[in-house]
C-alpha positions in Angstrom: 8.1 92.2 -4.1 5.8 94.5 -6.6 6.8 94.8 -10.1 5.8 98.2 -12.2 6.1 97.0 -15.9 7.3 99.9 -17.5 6.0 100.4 -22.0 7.2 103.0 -23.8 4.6 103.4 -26.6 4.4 105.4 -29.8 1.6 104.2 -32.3 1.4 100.7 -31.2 -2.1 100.2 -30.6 -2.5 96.7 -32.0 0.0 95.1 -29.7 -1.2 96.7 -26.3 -4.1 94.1 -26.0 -1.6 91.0 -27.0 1.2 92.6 -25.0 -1.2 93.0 -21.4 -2.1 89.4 -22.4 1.3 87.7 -22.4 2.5 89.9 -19.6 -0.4 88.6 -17.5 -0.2 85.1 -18.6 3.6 85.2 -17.5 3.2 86.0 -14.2 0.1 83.4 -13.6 -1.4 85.0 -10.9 -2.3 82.3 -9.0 1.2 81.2 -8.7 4.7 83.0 -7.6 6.4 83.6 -10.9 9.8 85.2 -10.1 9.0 85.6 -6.8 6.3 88.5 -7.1 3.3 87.7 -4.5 0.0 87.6 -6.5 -1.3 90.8 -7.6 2.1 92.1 -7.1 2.3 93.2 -10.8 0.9 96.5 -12.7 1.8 97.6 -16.7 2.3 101.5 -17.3 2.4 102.6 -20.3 4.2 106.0 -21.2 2.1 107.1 -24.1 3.6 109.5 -26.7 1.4 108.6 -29.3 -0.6 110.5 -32.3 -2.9 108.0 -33.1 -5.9 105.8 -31.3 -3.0 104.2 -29.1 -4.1 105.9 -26.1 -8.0 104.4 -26.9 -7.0 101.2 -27.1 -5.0 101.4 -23.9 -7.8 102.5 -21.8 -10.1 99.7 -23.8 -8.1 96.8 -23.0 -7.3 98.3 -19.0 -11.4 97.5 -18.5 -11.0 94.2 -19.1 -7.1 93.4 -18.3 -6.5 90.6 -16.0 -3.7 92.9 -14.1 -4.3 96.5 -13.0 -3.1 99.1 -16.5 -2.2 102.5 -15.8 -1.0 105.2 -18.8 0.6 108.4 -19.0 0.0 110.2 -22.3 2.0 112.6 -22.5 1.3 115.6 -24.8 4.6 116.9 -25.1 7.2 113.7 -25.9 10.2 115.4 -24.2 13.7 113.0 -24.1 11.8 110.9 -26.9 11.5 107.1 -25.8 14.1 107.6 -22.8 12.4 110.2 -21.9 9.1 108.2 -21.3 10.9 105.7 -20.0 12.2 108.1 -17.4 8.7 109.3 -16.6 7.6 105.7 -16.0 9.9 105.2 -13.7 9.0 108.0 -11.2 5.7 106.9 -11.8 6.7 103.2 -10.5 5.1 101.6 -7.6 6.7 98.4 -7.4 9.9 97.9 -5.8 11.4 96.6 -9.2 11.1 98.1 -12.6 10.3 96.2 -15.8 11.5 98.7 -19.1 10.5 96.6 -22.3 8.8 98.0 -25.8 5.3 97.5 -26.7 6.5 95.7 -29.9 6.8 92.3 -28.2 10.0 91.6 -29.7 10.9 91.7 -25.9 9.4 88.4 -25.0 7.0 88.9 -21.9 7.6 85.2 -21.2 11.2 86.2 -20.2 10.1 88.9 -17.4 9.6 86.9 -14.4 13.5 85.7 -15.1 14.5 88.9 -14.9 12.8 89.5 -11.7 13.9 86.5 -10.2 17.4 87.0 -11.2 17.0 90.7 -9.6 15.5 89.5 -6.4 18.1 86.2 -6.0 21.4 88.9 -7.3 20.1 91.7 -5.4 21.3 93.9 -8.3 20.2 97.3 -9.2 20.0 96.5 -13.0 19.1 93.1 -15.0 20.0 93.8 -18.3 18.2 91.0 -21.3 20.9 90.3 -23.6 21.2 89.2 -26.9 24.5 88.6 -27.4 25.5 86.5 -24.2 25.0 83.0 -24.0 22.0 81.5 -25.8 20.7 85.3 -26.5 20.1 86.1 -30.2 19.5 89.3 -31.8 17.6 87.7 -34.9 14.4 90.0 -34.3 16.5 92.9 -35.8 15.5 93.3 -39.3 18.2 92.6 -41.4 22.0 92.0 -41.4 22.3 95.8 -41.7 20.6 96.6 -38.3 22.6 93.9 -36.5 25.8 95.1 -37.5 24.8 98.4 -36.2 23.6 97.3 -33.2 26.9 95.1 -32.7 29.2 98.1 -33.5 27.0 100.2 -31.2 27.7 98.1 -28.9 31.0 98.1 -28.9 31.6 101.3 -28.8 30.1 102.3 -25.9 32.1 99.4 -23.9 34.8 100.9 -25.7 34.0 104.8 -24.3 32.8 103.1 -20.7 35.4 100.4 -20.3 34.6 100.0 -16.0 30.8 100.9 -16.0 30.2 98.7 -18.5 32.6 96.0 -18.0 30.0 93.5 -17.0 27.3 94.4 -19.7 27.6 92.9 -23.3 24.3 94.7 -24.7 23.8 98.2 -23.4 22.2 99.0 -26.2 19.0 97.0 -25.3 15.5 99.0 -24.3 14.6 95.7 -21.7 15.9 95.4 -18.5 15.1 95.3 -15.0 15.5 98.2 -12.4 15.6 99.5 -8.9 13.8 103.0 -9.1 15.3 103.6 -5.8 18.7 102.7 -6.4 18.8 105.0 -9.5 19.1 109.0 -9.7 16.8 110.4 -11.9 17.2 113.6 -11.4 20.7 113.1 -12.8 19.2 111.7 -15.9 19.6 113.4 -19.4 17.0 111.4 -21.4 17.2 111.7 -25.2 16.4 109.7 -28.1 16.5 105.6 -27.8 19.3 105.0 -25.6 18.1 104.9 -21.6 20.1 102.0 -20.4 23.2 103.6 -21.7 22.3 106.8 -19.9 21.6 105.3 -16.5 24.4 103.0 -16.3 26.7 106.0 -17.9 25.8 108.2 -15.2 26.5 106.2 -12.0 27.9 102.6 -10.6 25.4 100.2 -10.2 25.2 96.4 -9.4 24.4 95.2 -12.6 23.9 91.4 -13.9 22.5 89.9 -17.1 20.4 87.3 -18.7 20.7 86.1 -22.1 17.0 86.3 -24.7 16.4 85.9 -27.7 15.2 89.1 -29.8 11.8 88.4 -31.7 9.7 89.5 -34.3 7.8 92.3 -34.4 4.0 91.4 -33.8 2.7 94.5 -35.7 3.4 97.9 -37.0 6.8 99.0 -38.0 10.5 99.7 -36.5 11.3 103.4 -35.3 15.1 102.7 -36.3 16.4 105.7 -38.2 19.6 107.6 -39.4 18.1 110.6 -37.1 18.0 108.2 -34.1 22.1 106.6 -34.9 22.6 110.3 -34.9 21.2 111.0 -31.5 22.8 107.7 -30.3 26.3 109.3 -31.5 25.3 112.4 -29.4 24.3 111.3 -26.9 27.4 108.8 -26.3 29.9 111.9 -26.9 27.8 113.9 -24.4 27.8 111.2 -21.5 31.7 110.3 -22.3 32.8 114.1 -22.6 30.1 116.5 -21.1 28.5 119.4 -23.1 31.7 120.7 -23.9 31.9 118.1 -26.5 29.1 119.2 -28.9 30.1 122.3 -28.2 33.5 121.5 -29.4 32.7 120.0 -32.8 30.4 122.8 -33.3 33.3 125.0 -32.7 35.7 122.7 -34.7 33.0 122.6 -37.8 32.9 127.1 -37.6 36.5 127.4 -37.4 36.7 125.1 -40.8 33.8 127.1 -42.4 35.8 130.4 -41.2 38.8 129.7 -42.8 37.1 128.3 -46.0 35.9 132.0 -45.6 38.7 133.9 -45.5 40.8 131.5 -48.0 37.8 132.3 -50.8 37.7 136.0 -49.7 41.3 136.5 -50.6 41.3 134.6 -53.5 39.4 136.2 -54.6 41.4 139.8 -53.9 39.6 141.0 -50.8 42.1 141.9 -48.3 42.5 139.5 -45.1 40.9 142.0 -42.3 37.4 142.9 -44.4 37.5 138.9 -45.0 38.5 138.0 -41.5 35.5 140.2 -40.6 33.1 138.8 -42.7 34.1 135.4 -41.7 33.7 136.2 -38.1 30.1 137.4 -38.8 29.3 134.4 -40.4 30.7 132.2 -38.3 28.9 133.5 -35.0 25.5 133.4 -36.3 26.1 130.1 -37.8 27.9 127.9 -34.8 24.9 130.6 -32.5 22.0 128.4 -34.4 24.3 125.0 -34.3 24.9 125.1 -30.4 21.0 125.9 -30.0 19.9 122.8 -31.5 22.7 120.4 -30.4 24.6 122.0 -27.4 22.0 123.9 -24.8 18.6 122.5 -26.4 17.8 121.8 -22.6 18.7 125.5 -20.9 16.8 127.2 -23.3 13.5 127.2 -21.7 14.6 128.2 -18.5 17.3 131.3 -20.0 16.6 134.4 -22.0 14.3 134.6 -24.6 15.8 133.9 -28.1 16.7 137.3 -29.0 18.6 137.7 -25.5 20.2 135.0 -26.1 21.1 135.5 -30.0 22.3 139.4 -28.6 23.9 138.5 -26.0 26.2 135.8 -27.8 26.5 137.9 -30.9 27.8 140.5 -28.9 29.9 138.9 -26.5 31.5 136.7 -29.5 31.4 140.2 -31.7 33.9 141.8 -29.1 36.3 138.5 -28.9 36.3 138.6 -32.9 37.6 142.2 -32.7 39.6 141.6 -30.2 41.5 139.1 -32.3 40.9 140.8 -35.5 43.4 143.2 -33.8 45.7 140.7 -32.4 45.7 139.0 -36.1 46.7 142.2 -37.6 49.6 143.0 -34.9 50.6 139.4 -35.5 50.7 139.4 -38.8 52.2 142.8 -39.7 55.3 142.2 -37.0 55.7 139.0 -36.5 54.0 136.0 -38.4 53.2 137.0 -42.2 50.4 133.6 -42.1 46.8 135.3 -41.4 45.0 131.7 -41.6 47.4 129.7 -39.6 47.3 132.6 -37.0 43.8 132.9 -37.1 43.3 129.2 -36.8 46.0 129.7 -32.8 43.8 132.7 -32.0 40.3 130.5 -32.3 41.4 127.7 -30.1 42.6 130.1 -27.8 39.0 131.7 -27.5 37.3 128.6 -27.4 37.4 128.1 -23.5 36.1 131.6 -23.1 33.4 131.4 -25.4 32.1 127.8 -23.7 32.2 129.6 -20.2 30.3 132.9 -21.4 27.3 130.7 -23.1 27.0 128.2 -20.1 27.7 131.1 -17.2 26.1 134.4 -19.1 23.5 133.4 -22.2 22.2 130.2 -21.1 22.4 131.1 -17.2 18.8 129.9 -15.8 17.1 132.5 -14.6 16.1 131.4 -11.3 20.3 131.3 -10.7 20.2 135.1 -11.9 17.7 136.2 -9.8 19.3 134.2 -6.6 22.9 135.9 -7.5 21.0 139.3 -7.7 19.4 138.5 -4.1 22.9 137.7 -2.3 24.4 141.1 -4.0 21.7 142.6 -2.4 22.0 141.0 0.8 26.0 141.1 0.5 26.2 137.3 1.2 
């Protein structure tokens, strides 16, 4: 059984030569250390780095006791799951290793893992540090471990079968079956690439407690930025793109009736308001749903002004449309422009979610294929 030890790195040069070190000390290669023949082991590291990192990779892989292999990848796309991700089509061995260059994943503790892999037969070994004697002191303050707790939870709490047997999906070190996982079906972004694979599909999954150490150089890559990504990406695996999409929405249709409220206090009748509103409002939640909704379509769709003209006029006619419908309301039936605008937005909103994803954001090898079978009549 070959094991591919799997590092995510960014700027962590001086633990790559302490990190090989430990790795090849654990798995003595004159023994059988969690059942992995001699020789049976190789470290990649998935390189996103801006400084010497990659140097002192290829410096230590001259001398390493086990063969070292890197991928430095010039453009970081996904972010550390997305390395991860890349390491694992890269894989050779039959098992996967995922762990940080930051030894606060112990290498001591990856022959377990493998063992416990190869004696389970499960897809995914997941280290945890809160089952058994695991410990998640290594996190640097209360503040982080509370985070990381409530993290936690939540996610049990939004994927209460998948991950009924996990009590840390939060954690970057486990053990996996390249072959028993679909990449392709893999959304990588931000920290988060356990949650991701077991979110997307059932696997066998087991665990083994460890303990969580200290960093042995540099500094944490924890952020507000990366909680926010977390908080994405959990809604997006739980709820589908529709979701960002949604709060986007939700967030406009607030900002359009702050709009309209200030417009007519102001003495400006409600349909120049509503129009103005409207106009804002579609650029706006346009820019939003770039970033956070169709980030990933946009290299293979129109170019940015197609895409901006296309949605400003497709979401141009809807506003007219129910610009009129909010004046025949309101003249003949409901005197309450803002409580029937608010009915006629969340009536749009389905429409508006279908045009982007079928129309503006439509990859273009689809277009061309749909054109071809006009053509052809099939």
């Amino acid at each position: 059984m070959d094991v591919t030890v799997v590092v995510p790195t960014y700027n962590e040069g001086p633990n790559v030569a302490e990190l090989v070190r430990r790795i090849a000390s654990a798995f003595d290669r004159d023994g059988d250390a969690g059942g992995v023949t001699p020789g049976g082991v190789d470290v990649l590291f998935v390189d996103d780095s801006t400084d010497g990192t990659p140097d002192e990779i290829a410096r230590v892989a001259e001398a390493a006791p086990l063969p070292v292999r890197m991928i430095h990848r010039e453009r970081p796309d996904g972010g550390l799951a997305g390395a991860v991700v890349a390491g694992l089509r890269a894989a050779t061995g039959e098992l996967a290793v995922v762990m940080d260059g930051d030894l606060q994943h112990p290498p001591e503790t990856v022959p377990l893992l493998v063992e416990r892999a190869r004696e389970a037969r499960a897809d995914v070994v997941v280290a945890s540090r809160y089952l058994g004697r695991g410990d998640a002191g290594g996190l640097d303050g209360r503040y982080r471990r509370l985070v990381s707790t409530a993290s936690g939870l939540l996610a049990r709490s939004m994927f209460p079968v998948k991950l009924r047997d996990v009590s840390d999906p939060m954690t970057g070190f486990f053990v996996v079956r390249p072959a028993a996982v679909d990449l392709d079906a893999l959304r990588p972004r931000g920290f988060k690439i356990l949650l991701e694979i077991l979110a997307r599909q059932r696997l066998a999954v087991v665990e083994v407690p460890f303990v969580f150490g200290e960093r042995f150089a540099g500094r944490s890559k924890a952020s507000v930025a990366n909680g926010l990504r977390y908080l994405r990406q959990l809604t997006s695996l739980r709820f589908g793109r529709m979701s960002p999409f949604a709060v986007i929405g939700a967030v406009g249709s607030v900002l359009n009736l702050a709009i309209l409220a200030v417009l007519q206090g102001v003495g400006v009748h409600y349909l120049p308001a509503v129009i103005v509103a409207n106009a804002v409002t579609i650029v706006t939640n346009f820019l939003l749903q770039e970033r956070f909704v169709f980030a990933d379509l946009r290299d293979g769709a129109y170019r940015f002004s197609g895409r901006f003209l296309r949605s400003f006029a497709f979401n141009g006619t809807e506003a007219a449309v129910r610009t009129l419908l909010l004046w025949w309301i309101v003249e003949r039936a409901v005197p309450y422009p803002e409580l029937v605008q608010a009915v006629l937005i969340l009536v749009a909103f389905v429409v508006r979610f279908v045009f982007q994803t079928q129309v503006v954001y439509r990859p273009r090898a689809a277009r061309a294929a749909a054109r071809a079978a006009d053509r052809t009549g099939t």
